[in-house]
C-alpha positions in Angstrom: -38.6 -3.6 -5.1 -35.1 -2.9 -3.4 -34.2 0.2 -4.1 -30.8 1.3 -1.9 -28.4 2.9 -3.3 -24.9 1.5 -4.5 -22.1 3.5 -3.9 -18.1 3.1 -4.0 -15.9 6.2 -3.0 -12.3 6.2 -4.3 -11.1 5.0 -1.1 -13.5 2.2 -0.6 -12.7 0.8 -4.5 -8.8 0.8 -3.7 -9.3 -0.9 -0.1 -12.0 -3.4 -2.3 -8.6 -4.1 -4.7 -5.9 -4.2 -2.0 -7.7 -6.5 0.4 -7.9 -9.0 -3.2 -4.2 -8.3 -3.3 -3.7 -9.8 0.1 -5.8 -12.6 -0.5 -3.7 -13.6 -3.8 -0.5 -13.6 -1.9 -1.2 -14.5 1.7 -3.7 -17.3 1.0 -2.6 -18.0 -3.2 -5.7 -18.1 -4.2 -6.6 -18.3 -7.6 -4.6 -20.6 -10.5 -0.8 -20.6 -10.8 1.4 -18.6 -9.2 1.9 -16.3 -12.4 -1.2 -15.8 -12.9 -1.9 -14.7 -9.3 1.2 -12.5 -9.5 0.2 -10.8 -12.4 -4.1 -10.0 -11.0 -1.7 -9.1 -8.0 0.1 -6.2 -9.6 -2.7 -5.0 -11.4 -5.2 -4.6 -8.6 -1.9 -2.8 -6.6 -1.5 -0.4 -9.7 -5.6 0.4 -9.5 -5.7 0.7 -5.8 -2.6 3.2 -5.2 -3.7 5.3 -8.5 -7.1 5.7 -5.8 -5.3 6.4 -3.3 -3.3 9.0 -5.1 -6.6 10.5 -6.4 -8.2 10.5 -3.3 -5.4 12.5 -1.6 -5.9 14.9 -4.2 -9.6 15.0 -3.8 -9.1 16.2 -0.1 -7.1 19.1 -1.0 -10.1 20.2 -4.4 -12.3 17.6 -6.2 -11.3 19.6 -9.3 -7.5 18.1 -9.3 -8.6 14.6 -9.9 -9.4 15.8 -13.7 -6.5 16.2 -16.3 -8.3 18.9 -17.5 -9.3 20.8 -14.4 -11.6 23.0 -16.4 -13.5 19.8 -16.9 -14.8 19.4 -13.9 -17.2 17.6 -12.9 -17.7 16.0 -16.3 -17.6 12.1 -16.3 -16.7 11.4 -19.7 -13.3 13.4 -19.2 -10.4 11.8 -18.5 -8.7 12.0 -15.2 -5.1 12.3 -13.8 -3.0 9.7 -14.7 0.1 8.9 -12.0 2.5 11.3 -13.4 0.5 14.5 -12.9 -1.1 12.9 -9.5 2.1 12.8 -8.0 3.2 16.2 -9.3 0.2 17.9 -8.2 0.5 16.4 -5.1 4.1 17.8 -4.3 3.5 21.4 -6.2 -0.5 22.2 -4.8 -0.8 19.3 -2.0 3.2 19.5 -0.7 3.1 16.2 -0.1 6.3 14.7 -2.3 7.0 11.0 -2.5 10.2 9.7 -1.9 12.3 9.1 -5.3 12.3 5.7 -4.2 8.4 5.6 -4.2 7.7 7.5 -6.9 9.7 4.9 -8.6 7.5 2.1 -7.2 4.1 4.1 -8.3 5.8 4.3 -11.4 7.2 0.8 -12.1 3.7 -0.5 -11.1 2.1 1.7 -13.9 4.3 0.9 -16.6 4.1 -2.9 -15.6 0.0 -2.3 -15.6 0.3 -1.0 -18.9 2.3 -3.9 -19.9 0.3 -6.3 -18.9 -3.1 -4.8 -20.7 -1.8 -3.4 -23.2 1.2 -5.3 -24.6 3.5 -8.1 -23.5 4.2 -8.8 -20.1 7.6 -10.9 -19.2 9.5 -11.4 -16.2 10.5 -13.7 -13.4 9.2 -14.7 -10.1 11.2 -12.7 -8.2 10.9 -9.6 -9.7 7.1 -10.1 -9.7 7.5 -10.6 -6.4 9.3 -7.0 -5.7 7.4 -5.1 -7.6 4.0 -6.1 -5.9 5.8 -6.6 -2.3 6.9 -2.2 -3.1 3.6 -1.8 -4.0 1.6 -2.5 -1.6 3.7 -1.4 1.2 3.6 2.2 0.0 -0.2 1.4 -0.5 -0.7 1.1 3.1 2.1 3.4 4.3 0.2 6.3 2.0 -3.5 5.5 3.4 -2.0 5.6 6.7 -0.2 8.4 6.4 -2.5 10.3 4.1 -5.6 9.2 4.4 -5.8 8.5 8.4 -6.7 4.6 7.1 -5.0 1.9 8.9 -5.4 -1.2 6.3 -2.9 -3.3 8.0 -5.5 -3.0 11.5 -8.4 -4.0 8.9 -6.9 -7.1 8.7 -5.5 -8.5 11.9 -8.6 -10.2 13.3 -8.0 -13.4 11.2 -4.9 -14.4 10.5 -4.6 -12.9 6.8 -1.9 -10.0 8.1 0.3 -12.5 9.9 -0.2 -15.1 7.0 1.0 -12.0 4.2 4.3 -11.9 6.4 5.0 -15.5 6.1 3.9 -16.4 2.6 5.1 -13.7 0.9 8.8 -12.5 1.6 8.9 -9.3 -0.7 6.5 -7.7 0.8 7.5 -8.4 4.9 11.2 -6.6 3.9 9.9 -3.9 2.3 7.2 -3.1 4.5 9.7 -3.8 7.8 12.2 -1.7 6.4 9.7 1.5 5.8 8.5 0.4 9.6 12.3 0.4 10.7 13.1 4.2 9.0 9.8 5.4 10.4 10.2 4.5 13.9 14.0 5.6 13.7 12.6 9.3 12.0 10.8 9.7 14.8 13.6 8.6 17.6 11.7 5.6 19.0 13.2 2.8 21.0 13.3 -0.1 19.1 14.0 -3.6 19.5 14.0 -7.0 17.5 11.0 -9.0 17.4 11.0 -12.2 18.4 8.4 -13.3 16.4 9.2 -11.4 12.9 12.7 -10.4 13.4 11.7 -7.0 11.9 13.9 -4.1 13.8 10.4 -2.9 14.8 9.4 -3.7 18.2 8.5 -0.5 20.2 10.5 -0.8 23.6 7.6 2.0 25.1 4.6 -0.9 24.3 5.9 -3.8 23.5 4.4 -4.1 20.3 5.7 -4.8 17.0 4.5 -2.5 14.2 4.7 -5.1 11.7 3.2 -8.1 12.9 1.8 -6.8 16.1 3.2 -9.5 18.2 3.3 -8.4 21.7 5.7 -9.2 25.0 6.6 -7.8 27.7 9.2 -5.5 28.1 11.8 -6.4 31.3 13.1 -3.0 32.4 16.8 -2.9 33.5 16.9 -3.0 37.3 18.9 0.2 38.3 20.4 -1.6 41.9 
């Protein structure tokens, strides 16, 4: 009789949802493309809720619960993305942007929407929404959490084939690429490959597709 353990940690159940979010859109996999869309946003909204409670698990396991004088109990409910993010700026100081607290937000609501209610849009702002989503998904693990996703999935062709197939998420996630690299006063370059403002001129590499060439340094005579 087997009888290992099964375990998930908050991390490993949002990297579980997010690398089925990347499957849905690099590989559309899975009925029409509404119905992909929609299985798209909802496993965003789960995984970056886990993200957002696992950042606040680092800093006291108690501020995962609404009701931190319920801690540990299972059966009591837990934050919800309003007081994540707000505990996060007042206990954690880590504050979102307005612009992705907006995203975490629209991705809730939409969520809620679509279990709870009536869900109707169009294709391209399905698109957005999941595209905002899951770049701030894997800009916050990075950036947080000291987890690369994107590096998890460059060994097949599943990164490079998210770029192509899905538009949304290539702008948004090369424009946070671009403002990063320029925060932090690095040479940069267009790539030839992705044409993302994100080639390092130090490597060679391109942060967002992680196509590589060489560099020809200016001859000074």
């Amino acid at each position: 009789m087997n009888t290992q353990n099964i375990e998930f940690t908050l991390i490993q159940n949002a990297l579980d949802s997010i690398e089925r979010v990347m499957e849905l859109l690099a590989w559309k996999e899975g009925g029409n493309e509404g119905s992909r869309l929609k299985q798209a946003i909802l496993l965003t909204a789960h995984a970056t809720e886990l993200l957002l409670k696992e950042r606040l698990r680092r800093i006291h396991p108690s501020l995962i619960w609404d009701d931190v004088d319920k801690y540990p109990k299972l059966d009591a409910r837990t934050v919800g993305v309003d007081k994540a993010i707000n505990r996060l700026k007042q206990i954690g100081n880590i504050a979102l942007t307005d612009a992705d607290s907006a995203t975490v937000k629209a991705l809730r609501n939409t969520r809620n929407a679509i279990e709870h209610f009536h869900w109707q849009t169009n294709r391209m702002e399905a698109n957005s929404i999941v595209g905002k989503g899951l770049s701030f998904a894997i800009h916050f693990a990075h950036k947080e959490l000291e987890t690369d996703i994107s590096y998890r999935f460059r060994d097949d062709d599943t990164w490079e084939q998210l770029l192509s197939q899905h538009s949304a998420f290539a702008y948004a996630h090369g424009v946070r690429i671009e403002q990063s690299m320029a925060d932090q006063g690095k040479p940069v370059q267009e790539c030839s490959f992705c044409n993302a403002m994100a080639q390092d001129l130090s490597t060679g590499a391109c942060s967002l597709c992680g196509h590589w060439e060489a560099i020809e340094e200016d001859d000074p005579f």
